[in-house]
C-alpha positions, 0 to 999 in steps of 0.5 A: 493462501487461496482464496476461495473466491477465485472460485466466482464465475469469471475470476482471473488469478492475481500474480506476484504479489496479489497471487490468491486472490482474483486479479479481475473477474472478466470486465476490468474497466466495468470494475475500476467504474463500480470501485470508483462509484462506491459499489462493490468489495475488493477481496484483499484475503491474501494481505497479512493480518497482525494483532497486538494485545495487552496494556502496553500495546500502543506505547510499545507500538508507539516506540518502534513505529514511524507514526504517534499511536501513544494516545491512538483513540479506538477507531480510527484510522492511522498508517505507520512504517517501520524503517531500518537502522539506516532509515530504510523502509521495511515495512508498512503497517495499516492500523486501527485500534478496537479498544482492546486490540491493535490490528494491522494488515500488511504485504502479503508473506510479509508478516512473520518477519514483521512478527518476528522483529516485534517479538524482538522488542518485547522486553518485559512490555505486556503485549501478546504479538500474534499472527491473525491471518489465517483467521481473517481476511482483509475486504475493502469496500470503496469510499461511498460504500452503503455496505454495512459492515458485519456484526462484530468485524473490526473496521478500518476507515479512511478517505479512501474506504473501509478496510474490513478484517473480517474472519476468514470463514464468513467470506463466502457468505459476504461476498454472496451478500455484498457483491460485486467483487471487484480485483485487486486489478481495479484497486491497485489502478485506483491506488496509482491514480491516487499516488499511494505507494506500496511497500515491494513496489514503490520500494526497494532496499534503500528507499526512505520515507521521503521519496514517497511523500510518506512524511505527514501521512505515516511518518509523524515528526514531532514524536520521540525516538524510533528506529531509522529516526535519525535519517528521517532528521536530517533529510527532513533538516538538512537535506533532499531526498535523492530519488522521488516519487513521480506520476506517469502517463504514459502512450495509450499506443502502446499495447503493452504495459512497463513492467516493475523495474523498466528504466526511466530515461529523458526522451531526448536521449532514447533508450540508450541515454542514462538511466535516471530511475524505474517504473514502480507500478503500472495499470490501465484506468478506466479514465486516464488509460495507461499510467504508472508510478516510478521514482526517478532522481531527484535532480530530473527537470519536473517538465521532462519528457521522459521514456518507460522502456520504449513508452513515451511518459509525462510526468506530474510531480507527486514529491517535490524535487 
């Protein structure tokens, strides 16, 4: 889905999995500068918008996600996983409950198959599952924000703003009124310095929740049973995870960024040592330069000096080995 304010003077296209929507529009830095200062609104139209309607919703819900919604008050905020049989991250689901409606905004083209899981496990619950996303558009405005949100739009705030679902054909008009907008280029920056992972980059096929320091955040421990759960257990009893999540800052000499997917190896080796884990998501910030987000074995010694391709990388612990 296009969004048409990729037709704002100075819009960029996204690529990958923020095709859409504007990657930035001409000033990068100038952007990341507003997001963090509170101005301005991210266009997130191309995320996936979910709805759960009927009495049960939220004890249904409760028994299929990762996170406590039974007793979820209207309005605030949660975020919940939906994990294999295996304990495998699927899917991340960004919550909120209006009272009457359960709304989530999840990976963009992720939601059919995540509508088509929980329409599954309906049963005889009632709950009506239905897929909002060509009637609303997700927009983020910035923690610090003094934008009001429109009548009516269906709020979702966290310390890190406020995620708006709004319908998809006032998004013109707002962003007229709520500039200026800002790409998805600045906030995915914002959301590496802030170490928050990303289902389809921070994961991959056999990725669980501890290896993200998504236990706590999204993953409740002391709920009743779910899929995946029994893997949850016993990492969190008897175990360690066998990668983890690290912060990188990387060379600013180099003029290119580590893509998705480049090896991470101990500098002492150089390129040709053992491959001990990838990047996950890189970006340039307005402050720290160029940093990146990878997982990396668990084993991997917190004060390595480590290698993204050919890029010299310090790493910060974000979980613990």
């Amino acid at each position: 889905m296009k969004s048409p304010l990729l037709s704002l003077p100075g819009a960029v296209p996204g690529e990958g999995p923020d095709e859409g929507v504007a990657a930035h529009y001409g000033d990068l830095f100038r952007e990341q500068r507003a997001l963090a200062d509170g101005t301005g609104f991210v266009d997130l139209s191309h995320r996936g918008v979910v709805t759960v309607t009927g009495a049960d919703r939220l004890s249904w819900l409760h028994l299929l996600i990762t996170q406590h919604v039974s007793e979820l008050p209207p309005g605030q905020a949660t975020e919940a996983l939906i994990l294999s049989a295996h304990g495998h991250i699927e899917h991340a689901l960004y919550l909120v409950d209006d009272g009457e409606t359960t709304w989530a905004h999840v990976e963009p083209d992720s939601q059919r198959d995540l509508i088509a899981y929980l329409e599954s496990m309906k049963f005889f619950y009632r709950v009506d599952i239905t897929d909002r996303t060509d009637d609303y558009a997700v927009v983020h405005l910035p923690a610090g924000s003094i934008t009001e949100a429109p009548e009516d739009t269906v709020v979702r705030e966290t310390p890190h703003g406020r995620d708006l679902f709004l319908p998809r054909a006032r998004l013109t008009d707002f962003a007229e009124a709520s500039g200026p907008a800002i790409g998805v280029l600045a906030y995915e920056a914002l959301r590496v310095e802030a170490h928050r992972p990303r289902v389809g980059l921070e994961t991959d096929h056999r990725t669980i929740p501890h290896e993200l320091g998504w236990i706590g955040s999204a993953v409740h421990l002391q709920k009743g049973c779910y899929r995946g759960q029994e893997t949850v257990a016993r990492v969190q009893n008897l175990g360690k995870p066998p990668r983890r999540l690290v912060f990188l800052h990387l060379d600013g000499s180099e003029v290119t960024l580590p893509s998705h997917g480049a090896p991470i190896r101990l500098a002492s080796e150089g390129e040709e040592g053992r491959q001990l884990g990838f990047i996950t998501s890189s970006a340039r910030h307005h402050e720290l330069g160029p940093i990146a987000l990878a997982l990396v074995k668990r084993n991997v010694p917190v004060d390595a000096e480590l290698i993204a391709d050919s890029t010299a990388a310090a790493q910060e612990t974000v979980v613990e080995p």
